[in-house]
DOVEXBA-913476 format. One record per residue (C-alpha): residue in one letter; x, y, z. Coordinates in Angstrom, 3 decimals, padded with zeros to 6 digits. Example, Ala and Ser with C-alpha at 12.3 -4.5 7.8 and 13.67 -1.06 7.14 Angstrom:
- A_012.300_-004.500_007.800
- S_013.670_-001.060_007.140
This chain:
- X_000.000_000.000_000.000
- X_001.323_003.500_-001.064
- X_-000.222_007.169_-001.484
- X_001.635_009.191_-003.830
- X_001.864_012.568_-003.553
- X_002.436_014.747_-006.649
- X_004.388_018.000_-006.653
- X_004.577_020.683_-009.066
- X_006.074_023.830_-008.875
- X_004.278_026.021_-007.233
- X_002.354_023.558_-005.051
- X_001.008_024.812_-001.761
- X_003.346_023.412_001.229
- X_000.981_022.983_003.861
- X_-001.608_021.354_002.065
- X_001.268_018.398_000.558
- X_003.432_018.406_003.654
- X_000.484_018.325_005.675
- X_-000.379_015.140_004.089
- X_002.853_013.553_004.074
- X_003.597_014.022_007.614
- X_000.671_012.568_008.861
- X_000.273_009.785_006.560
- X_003.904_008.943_007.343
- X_003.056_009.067_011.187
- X_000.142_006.707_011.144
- X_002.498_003.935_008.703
- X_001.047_004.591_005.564
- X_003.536_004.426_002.751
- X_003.927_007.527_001.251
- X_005.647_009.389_-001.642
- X_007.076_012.652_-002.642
- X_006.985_012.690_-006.240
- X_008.219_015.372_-008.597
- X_006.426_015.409_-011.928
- X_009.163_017.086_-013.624
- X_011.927_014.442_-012.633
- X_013.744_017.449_-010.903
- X_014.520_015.770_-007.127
- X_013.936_018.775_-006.066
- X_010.545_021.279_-005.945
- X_009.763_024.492_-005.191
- X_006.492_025.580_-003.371
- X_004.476_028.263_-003.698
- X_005.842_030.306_-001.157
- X_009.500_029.497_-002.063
- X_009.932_026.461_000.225
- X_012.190_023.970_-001.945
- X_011.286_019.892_-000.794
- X_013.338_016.824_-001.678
- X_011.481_014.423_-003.509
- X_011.510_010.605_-002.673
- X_010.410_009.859_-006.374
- X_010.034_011.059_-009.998
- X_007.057_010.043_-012.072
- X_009.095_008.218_-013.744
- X_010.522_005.977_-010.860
- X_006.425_005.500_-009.664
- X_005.253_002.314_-010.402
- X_001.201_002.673_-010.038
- X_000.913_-001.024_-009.558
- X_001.614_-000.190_-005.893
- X_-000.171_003.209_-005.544
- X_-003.723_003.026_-003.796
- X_-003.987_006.618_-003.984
- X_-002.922_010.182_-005.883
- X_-002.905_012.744_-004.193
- X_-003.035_016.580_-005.720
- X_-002.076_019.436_-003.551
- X_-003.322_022.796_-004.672
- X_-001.528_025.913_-004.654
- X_-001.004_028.491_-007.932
- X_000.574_027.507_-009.963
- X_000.520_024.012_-008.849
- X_-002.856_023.068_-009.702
- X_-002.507_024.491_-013.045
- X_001.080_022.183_-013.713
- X_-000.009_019.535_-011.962
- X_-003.527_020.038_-014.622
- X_-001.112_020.368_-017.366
- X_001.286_016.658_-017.261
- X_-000.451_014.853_-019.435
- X_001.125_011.879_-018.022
- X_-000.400_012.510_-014.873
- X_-003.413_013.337_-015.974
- X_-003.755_009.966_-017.799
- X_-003.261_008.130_-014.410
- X_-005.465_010.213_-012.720
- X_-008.396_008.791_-015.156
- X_-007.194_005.345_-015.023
- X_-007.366_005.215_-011.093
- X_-010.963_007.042_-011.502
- X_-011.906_004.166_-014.140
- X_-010.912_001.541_-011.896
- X_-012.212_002.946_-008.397
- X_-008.707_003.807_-006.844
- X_-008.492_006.680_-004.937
- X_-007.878_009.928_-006.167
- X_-007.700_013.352_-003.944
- X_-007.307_016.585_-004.276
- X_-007.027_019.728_-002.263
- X_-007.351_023.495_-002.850
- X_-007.625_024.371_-006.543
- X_-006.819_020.879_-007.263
- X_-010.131_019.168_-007.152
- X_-010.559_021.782_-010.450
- X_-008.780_018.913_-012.238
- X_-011.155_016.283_-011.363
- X_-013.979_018.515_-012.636
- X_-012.529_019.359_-015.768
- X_-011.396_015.541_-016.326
- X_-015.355_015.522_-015.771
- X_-014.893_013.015_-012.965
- X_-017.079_014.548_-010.504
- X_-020.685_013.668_-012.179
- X_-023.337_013.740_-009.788
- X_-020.512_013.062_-007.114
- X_-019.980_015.436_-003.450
- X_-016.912_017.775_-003.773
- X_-015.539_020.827_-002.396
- X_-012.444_022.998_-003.381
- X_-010.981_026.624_-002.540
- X_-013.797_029.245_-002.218
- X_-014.667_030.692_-005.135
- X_-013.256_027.605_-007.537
- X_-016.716_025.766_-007.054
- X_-017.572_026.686_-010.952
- X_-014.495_024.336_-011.267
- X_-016.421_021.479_-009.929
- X_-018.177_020.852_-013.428
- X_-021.160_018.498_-012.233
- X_-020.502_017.996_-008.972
- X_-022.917_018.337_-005.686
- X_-020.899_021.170_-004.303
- X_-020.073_020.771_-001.046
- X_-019.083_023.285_002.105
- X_-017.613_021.509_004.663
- X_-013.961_021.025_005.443
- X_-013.751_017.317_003.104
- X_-015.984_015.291_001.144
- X_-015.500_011.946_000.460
- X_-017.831_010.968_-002.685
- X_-016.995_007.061_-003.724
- X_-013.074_006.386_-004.247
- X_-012.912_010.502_-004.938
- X_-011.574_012.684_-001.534
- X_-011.784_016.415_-002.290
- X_-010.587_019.569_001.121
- X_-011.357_023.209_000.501
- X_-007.639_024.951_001.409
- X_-005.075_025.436_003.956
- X_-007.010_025.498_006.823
- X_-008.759_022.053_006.055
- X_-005.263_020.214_005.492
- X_-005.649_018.521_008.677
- X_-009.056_017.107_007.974
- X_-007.687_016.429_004.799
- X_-004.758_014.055_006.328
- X_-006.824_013.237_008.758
- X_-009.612_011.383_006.223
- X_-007.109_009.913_004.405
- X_-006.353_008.373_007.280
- X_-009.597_006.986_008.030
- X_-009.873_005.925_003.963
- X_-007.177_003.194_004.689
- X_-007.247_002.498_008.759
- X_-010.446_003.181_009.810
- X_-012.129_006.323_011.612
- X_-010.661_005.234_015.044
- X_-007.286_005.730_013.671
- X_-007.844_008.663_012.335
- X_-009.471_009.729_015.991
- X_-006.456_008.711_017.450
- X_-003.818_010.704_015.616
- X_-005.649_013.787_016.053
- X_-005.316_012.880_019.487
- X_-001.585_012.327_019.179
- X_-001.124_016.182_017.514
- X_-003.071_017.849_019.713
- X_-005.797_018.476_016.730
- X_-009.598_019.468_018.461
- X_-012.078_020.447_014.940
């Protein structure tokens, strides 16, 4: 079991660190990868992360879920590697997960994965959602497809994950362990 994370330039740190550190803390196997085979990324705010992977070096055989941080111009790189894009629909196809945060669940709705499913995204991106039953609160979970609204919900965000692959007492319990009270 793996999660891999995707980073383009201009990603959003807290929303893909976020995720990474608590995935990482509960056991779940989980990737850094760089979709410009560059080991290296730059964030939105000018943070620079090492990468564990390239696309390239991913084999999706072992991935159980992508995962798409938002951030400008992440979303909009990240929406622009064809490659990924292609693996995105191919998860969605075969009812893997796929999640995105931010701006990022944009993607899904212009992939036109989000048909008559719940999803949220940053306020004010909801016309992004092409088809979807827009949703308000902090994460939706719709099928295999987990959508967060921003910065502020990256904790739920890590947090459902979580629950996705070890149930919701897991999930209960690292809150706990971080000192997290929604």
């Amino acid at each position: 079991m793996a999660i891999a994370v995707f980073f383009a330039t201009g990603y959003e740190e807290i929303e893909a660190l976020t995720v990474v550190d608590l995935t990482r803390r509960a056991g779940i196997e989980t990737w850094m990868v760089s979709i410009d085979e560059e080991k290296t990324v730059t964030g939105s705010h000018g943070i620079v992360v090492a990468m564990d992977k390239t696309m390239g070096e991913v084999d999706f055989n072992q991935v159980d879920m992508i995962v798409l941080p938002g951030g400008m111009p992440g979303t909009l790189n990240l929406e622009a590697c064809g490659p990924l894009m292609k693996r995105v629909k191919e998860f969605d196809e075969k009812g893997k997960y796929i999640s995105a945060i931010c701006a990022a669940p944009t993607v899904f709705g212009h992939l036109g994965l989000l048909k008559g499913k719940e999803a949220c995204c940053y306020p004010g991106m909801e016309d992004g959602l092409e088809e979807a039953k827009v949703s308000y609160e902090s994460t939706a979970v719709s099928d295999h497809i987990l959508t967060s609204r921003g910065m502020g919900t990256a904790i739920d965000f890590g947090l459902e994950i979580i629950a996705l692959f070890q149930g919701r007492d897991a999930a209960k319990n690292m809150a706990e362990k971080i000192v997290y009270h929604k």
